[in-house]
C-alpha positions as a printed NumPy array, in Angstrom:
array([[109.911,  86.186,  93.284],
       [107.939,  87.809,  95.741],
       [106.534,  85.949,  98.982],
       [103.306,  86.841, 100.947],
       [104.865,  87.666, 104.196],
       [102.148,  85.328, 106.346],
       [101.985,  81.908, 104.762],
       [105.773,  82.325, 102.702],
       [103.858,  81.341,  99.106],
       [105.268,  82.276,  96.014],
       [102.934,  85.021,  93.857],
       [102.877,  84.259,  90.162],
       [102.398,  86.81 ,  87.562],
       [ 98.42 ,  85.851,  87.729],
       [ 97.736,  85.853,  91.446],
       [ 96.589,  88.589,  93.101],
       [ 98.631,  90.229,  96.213],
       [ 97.643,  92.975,  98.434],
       [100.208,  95.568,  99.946],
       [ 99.29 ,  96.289, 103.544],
       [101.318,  99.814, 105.391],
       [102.286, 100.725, 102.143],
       [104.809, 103.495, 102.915],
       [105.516, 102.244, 106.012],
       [108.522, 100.356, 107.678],
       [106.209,  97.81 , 108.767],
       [105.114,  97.435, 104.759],
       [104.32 ,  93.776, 103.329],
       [102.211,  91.728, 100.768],
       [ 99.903,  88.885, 101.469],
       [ 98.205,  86.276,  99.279],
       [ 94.59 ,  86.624,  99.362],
       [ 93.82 ,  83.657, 101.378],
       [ 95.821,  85.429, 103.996],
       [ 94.28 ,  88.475, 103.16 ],
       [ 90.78 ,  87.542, 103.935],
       [ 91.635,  86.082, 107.136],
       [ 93.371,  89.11 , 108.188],
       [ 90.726,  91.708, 107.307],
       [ 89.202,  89.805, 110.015],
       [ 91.64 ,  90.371, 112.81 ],
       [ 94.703,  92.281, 111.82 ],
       [ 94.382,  94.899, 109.335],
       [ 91.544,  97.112, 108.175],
       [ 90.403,  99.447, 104.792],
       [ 89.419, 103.21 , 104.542],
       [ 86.085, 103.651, 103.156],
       [ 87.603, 107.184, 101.832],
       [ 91.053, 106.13 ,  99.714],
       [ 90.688, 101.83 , 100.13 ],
       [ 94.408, 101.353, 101.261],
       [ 94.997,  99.015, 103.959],
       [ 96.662,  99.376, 107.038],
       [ 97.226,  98.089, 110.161],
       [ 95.434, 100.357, 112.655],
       [ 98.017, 101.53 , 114.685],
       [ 99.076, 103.842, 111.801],
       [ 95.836, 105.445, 112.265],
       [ 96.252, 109.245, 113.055],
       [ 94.475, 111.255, 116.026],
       [ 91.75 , 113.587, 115.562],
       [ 92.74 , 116.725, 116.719],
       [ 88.649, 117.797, 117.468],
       [ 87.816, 114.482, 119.286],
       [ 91.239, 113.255, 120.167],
       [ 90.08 , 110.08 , 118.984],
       [ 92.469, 107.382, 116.821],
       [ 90.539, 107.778, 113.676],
       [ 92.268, 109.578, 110.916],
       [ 93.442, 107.884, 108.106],
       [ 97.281, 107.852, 107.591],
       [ 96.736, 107.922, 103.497],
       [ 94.092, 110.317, 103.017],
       [ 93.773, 112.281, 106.207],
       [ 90.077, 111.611, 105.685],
       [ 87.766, 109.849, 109.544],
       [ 88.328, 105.755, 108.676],
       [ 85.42 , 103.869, 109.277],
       [ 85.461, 100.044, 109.428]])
């Protein structure tokens, strides 16, 4: 059975469970209590594809030089 990786609970078959650096090594699940919390401090969304990540996988902009680029859809992540 699979654990969210922040508070250890156990996910059912009903509960939902959201996979954060997909692809990644750093890749994990989290309950959505957890979730919520860390959309607050922690992880963030793309506006463009939805995944979420943590933002140090965010890519630099080659124009700007800027840490903006998302590392799923290569598409400027806004928060």
């Amino acid at each position: 059975m699979q654990k969210c990786k922040i508070c250890e609970c156990e996910f059912d078959d009903f509960e939902v469970m959201y996979e954060i650096n997909t692809g990644f090594e750093d890749e994990y699940i989290e309950c959505f209590n957890c979730h919520v919390e860390a959309m607050e401090y922690s992880i963030t969304t793309c506006n463009s594809c939805g995944e979420y990540f943590s933002g140090e996988h965010l890519k630099i902009n080659s124009v700007n030089g800027e840490q903006e680029i998302c590392p799923y859809c290569d598409e400027i992540w806004c928060d």
